[in-house]
C-alpha positions in Angstrom: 0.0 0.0 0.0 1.5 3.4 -0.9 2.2 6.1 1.6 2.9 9.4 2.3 4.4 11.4 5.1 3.3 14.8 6.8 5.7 16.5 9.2 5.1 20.2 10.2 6.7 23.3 11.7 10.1 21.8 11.4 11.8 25.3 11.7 15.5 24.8 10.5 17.7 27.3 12.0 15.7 27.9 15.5 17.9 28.2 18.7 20.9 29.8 18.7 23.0 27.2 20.9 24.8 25.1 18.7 24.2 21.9 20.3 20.6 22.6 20.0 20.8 23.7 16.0 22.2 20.5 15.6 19.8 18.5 17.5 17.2 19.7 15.4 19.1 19.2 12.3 19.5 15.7 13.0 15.8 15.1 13.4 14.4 16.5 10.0 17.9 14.0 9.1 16.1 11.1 10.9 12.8 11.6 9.5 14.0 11.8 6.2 15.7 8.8 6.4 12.4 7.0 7.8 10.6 8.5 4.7 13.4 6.9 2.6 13.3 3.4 4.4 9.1 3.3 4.4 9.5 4.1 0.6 6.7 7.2 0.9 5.4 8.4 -2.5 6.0 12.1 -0.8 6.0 14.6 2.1 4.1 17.0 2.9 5.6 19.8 5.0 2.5 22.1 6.5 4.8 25.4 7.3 7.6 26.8 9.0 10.2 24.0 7.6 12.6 27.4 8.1 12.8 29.6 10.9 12.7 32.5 8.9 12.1 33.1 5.2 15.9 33.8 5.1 17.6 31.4 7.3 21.3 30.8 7.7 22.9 29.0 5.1 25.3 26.7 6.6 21.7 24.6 8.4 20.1 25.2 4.4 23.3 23.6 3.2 22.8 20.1 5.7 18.7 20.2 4.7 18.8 20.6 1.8 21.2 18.0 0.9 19.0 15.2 2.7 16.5 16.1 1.1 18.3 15.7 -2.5 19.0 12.6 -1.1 15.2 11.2 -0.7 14.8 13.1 -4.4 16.9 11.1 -6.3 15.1 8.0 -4.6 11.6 9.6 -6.2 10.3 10.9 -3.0 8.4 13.9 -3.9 8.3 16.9 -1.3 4.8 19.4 -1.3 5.3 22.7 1.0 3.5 25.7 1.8 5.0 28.8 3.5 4.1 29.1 7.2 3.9 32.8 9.0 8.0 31.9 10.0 9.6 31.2 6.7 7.2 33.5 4.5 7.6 37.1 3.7 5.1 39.6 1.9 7.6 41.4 0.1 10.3 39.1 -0.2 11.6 36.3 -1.2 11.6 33.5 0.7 14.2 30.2 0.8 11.4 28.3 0.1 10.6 29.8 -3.2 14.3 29.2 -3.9 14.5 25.4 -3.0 11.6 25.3 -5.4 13.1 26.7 -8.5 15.8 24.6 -7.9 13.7 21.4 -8.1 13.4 20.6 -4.7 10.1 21.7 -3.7 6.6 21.9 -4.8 4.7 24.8 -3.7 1.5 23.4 -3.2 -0.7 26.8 -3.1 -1.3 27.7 -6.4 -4.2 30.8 -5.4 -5.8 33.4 -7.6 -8.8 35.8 -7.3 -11.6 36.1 -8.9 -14.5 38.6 -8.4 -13.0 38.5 -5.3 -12.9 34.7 -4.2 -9.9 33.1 -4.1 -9.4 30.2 -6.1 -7.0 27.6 -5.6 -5.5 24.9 -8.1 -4.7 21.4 -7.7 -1.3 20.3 -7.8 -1.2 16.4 -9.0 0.7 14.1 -7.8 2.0 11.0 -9.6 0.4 8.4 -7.0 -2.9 9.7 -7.9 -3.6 12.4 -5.3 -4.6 15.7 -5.7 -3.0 18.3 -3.4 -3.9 22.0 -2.4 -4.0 24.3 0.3 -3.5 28.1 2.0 -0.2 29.2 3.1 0.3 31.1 6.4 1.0 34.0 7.0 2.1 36.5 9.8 -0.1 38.3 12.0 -2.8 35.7 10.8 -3.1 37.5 7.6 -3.8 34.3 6.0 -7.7 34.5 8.0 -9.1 36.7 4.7 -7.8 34.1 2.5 -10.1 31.3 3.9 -12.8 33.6 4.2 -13.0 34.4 0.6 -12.3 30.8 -0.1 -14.1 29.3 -3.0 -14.7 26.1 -1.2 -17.4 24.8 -4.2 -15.1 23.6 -6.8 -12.2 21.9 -4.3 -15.4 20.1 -2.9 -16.4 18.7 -6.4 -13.3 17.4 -7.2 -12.8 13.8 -7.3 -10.3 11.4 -6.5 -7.5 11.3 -3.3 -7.6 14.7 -1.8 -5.2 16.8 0.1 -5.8 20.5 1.7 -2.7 21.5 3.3 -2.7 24.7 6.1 -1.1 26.4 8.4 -3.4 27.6 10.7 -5.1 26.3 14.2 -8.3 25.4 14.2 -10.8 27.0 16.7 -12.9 24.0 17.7 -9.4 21.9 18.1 -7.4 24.3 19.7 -5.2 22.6 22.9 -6.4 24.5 26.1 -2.6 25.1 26.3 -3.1 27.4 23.0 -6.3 29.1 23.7 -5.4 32.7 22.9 -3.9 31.2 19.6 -5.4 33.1 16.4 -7.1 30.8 14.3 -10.2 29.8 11.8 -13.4 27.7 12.5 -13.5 24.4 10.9 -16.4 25.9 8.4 -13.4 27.3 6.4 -12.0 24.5 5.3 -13.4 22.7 2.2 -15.3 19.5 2.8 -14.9 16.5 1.8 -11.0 15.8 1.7 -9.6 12.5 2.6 -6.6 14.0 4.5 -6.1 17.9 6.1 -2.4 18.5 6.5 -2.6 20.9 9.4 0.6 23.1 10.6 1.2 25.4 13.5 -0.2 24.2 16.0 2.4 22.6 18.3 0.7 20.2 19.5 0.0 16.6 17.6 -3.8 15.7 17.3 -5.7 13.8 14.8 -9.3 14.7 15.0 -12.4 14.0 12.7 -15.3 16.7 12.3 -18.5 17.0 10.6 -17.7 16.6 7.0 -14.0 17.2 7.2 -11.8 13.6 8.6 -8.6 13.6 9.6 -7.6 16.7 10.6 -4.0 16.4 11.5 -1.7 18.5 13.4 1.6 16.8 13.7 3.6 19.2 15.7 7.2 20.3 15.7 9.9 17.2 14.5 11.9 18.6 17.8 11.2 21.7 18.7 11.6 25.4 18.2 12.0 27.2 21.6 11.8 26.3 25.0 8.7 25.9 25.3 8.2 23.1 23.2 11.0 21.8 25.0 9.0 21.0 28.5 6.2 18.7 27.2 9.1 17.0 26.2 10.3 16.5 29.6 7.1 15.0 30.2 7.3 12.6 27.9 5.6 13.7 24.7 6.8 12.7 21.9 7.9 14.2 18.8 7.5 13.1 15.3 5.3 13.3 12.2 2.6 11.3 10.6 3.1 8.3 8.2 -0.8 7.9 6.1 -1.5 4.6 3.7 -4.0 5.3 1.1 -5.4 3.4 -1.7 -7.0 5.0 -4.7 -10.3 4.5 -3.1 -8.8 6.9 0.1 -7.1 7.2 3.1 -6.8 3.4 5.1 -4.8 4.5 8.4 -2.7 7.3 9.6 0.2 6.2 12.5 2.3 8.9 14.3 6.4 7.5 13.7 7.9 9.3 17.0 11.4 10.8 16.4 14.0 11.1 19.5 17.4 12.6 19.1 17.6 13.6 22.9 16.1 12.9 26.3 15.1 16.0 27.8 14.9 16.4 31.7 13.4 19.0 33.9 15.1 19.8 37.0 12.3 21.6 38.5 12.7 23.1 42.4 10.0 25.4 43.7 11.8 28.2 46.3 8.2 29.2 47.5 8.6 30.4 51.3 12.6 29.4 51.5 15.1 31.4 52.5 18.0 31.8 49.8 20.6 30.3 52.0 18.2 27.2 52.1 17.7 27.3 48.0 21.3 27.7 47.1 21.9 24.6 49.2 18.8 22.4 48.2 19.7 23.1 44.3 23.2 22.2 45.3 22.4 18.8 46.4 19.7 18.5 43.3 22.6 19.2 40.5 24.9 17.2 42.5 22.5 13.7 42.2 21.5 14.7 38.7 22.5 12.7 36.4 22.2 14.0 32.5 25.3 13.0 30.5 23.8 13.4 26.5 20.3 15.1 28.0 19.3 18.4 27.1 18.8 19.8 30.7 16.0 22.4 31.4 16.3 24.0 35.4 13.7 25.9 36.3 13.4 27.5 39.5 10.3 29.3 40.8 8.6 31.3 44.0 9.3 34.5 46.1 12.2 33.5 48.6 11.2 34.1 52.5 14.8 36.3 53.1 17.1 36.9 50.8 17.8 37.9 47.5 17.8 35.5 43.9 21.7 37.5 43.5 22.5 35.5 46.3 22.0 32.0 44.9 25.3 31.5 42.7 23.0 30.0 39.8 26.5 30.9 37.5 28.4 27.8 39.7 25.1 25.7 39.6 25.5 25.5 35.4 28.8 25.0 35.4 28.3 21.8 37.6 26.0 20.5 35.4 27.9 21.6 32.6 30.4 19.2 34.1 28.1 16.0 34.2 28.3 16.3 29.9 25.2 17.4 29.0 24.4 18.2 25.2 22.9 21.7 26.6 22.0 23.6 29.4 18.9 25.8 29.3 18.4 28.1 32.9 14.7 29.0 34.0 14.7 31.4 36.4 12.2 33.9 35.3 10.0 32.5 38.0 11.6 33.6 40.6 11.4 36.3 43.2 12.1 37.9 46.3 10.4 39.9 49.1 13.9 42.1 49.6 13.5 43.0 45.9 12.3 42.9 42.2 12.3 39.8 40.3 15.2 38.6 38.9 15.3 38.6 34.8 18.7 37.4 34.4 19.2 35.1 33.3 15.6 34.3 31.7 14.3 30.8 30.8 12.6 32.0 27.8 13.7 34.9 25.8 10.7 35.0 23.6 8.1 34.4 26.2 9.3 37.6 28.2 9.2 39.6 25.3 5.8 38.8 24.3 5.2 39.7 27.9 6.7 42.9 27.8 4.5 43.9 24.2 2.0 42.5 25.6 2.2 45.3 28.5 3.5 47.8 26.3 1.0 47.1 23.8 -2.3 48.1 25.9 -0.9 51.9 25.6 -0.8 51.9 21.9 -3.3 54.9 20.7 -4.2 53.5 17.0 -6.6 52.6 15.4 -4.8 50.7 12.9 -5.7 46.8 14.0 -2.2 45.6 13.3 -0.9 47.5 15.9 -3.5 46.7 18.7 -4.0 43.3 20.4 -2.6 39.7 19.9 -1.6 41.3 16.6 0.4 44.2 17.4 2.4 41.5 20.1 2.6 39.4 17.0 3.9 42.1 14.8 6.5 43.6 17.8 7.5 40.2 18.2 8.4 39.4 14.4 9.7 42.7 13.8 12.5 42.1 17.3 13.5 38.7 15.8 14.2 40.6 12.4 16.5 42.8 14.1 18.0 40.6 16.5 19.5 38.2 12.9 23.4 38.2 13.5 25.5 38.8 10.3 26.4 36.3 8.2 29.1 34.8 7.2 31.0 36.9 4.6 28.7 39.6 4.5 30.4 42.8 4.7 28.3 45.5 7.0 26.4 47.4 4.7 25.0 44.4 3.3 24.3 43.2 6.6 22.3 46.6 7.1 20.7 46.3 4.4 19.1 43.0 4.5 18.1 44.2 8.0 16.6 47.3 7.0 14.5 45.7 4.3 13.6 42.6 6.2 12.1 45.3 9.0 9.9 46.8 6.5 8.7 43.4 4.8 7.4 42.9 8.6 5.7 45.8 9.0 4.0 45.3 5.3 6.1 48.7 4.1 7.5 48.7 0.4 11.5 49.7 0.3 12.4 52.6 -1.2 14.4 51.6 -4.4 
């Protein structure tokens, strides 16, 4: 029975420890290599297989080449942009990987008396593949609602809608405040929807619309993907058999490349002399040679301050035990005697959103893009833009430049030629 593979929100070029770069390198590398050993007519990828629609080229370099290697085997690879590696104005690596032979986009959109059509792209096996790319700030919400759902829904044969999007009725609790669209949107009728963004793997059915898949992230992106994963959920994509008649049974292939642990020690009520010796006794039993190693400390302290507690020492002694990385938590905590503590932070991204989130709420226009969940989304985008290192020889004015213009692709301005 022929198959086919759907992975999502891969996000090649995420973290900026090395160890961690490389850990999620070598996942997309072992999924491929399952694709390559199940003999899958092709993968689907539902968004963000990049970081950014520019990422650096040395992690393009290692992707791209395994996934020359399932090519010249015949696997087939269908993408759509998600809101990370797309860009309004720009270019993205995606469109590149296509020219070269690569890819296939599979959004092929145009409008008509305002409705936007969309094309099927055939595959060789039979099946029939289209869908909606995302887009930032949830731009990609119009799109569905002008959808011309009528002629995908008369189409016959295997079919494929491919989106990066959550959807509201299957939204995790986790994700609530997530932007999203109601199932309604979607076209009925498919055999198979090939659901990105969401973070969290699910596989739900709903009136008219089966198989609704969210795979999640191959590894993960941030560190907040990175504590489920402490818990013990897995990570990997979705692996579908189909016949020419449909869909016969989709199984989740889990992918590890790392045990993760949480050392997790709540300071509620404790006096800092008493934390800086409990977490000294914790590191000291831990044992995480090859783990990725999340500690997280939370609470207000009874007496004390959190510059007391030598967390500098407490890294380097787990350091020590040969971890593959070291990620600090302490955003958490607190003390009576003083203001929190935000150094170092667990999560650079989630106090940022914080801090727009705050900032936000003062923000006089009327302009909807700079108000809400999608002003946060747009501060947020706009930061990470300006926060891209240079690359590797690129002299400084070039480096400036790509910065400038990438700053005004977010922000949905046209550069000044």
């Amino acid at each position: 029975m022929p198959k086919f593979a759907h992975m999502s929100d891969v996000h090649i070029g995420a973290f900026r420890q090395p160890e961690l770069k490389e850990l999620l390198l070598t996942s997309f590398d072992r999924a491929v290599d399952r694709c390559i050993q199940e003999e899958v007519e092709f993968v689907i990828i539902s968004g963000d297989i990049f970081d950014s629609n520019i990422p650096v080229l040395t992690s393009v370099k290692r992707a791209t080449g395994k996934i020359r290697e399932a090519r010249e085997r015949g696997i087939r690879f269908y993408v759509i942009y998600g809101s990370h590696d797309s860009s309004p104005n720009f270019a993205s690596i995606v469109d590149v990987l296509e020219s070269a032979g690569l890819f296939t986009k599979v959004e092929k959109s145009s409008k008509l008396d305002g409705e936007v059509q969309l094309e099927f792209v055939r595959d060789r096996s039979g099946v029939s593949l289209c869908g909606i790319s995302g887009k930032k700030l949830s731009m990609d919400r119009s799109d569905y609602e002008a959808l011309a759902k009528g002629p995908l829904e008369k189409e016959s044969g295997v079919k494929i809608f491919v989106f990066h999007t959550a959807v509201e009725e299957l939204k995790p609790t986790s994700l609530q405040m997530m932007s999203g669209v109601p199932s309604g949107y979607l076209p009925e009728g498919f055999d198979y929807y090939a659901g990105g963004h969401v973070h969290e793997r699910s596989l739900n059915s709903l009136w008219g619309r089966k198989r609704v898949a969210f795979p999640g992230p191959l590894f993960a992106a941030d560190f907040r993907d990175l504590e489920p994963m402490a818990m013990g959920v897995e990570r990997g994509f979705y692996l579908v058999d189909f016949e020419q008649t449909g869909v016969k049974q989709v199984n989740f292939v889990p992918i590890s490349v790392a045990n993760v642990v949480e050392l997790a020690y709540s300071a509620e009520g404790k006096s800092s002399k008493q934390v800086q010796t409990d977490l000294s006794t914790l590191v000291g039993n831990a044992s995480v040679e090859g783990d990725v190693v999340l500690l997280k400390v939370s609470g207000q302290l009874s007496s004390g301050k959190t510059s007391d507690i030598d967390f500098a020492d407490l890294r380097r002694r787990l350091t020590a035990k040969g971890p593959a990385c070291v990620l600090p938590n302490y955003s958490q905590l607190t003390s009576k005697e003083q203001v929190p503590n935000f150094a170092p932070l667990r999560s650079t991204q989630a106090t940022e959103r914080e801090a727009f989130a705050r900032g936000i709420k003062s923000v006089s226009s009327t302009d909807p893009k700079l108000r809400g969940e999608k002003g946060v989304e747009l501060s947020v985008d706009l930061l990470r833009t300006l926060k891209e290192e240079k690359r590797e020889n690129e002299t400084r004015a070039e480096y400036i430049d790509r910065t400038e213009s990438s700053g005004l692709s977010v922000l949905g301005l046209e550069v000044d030629s």
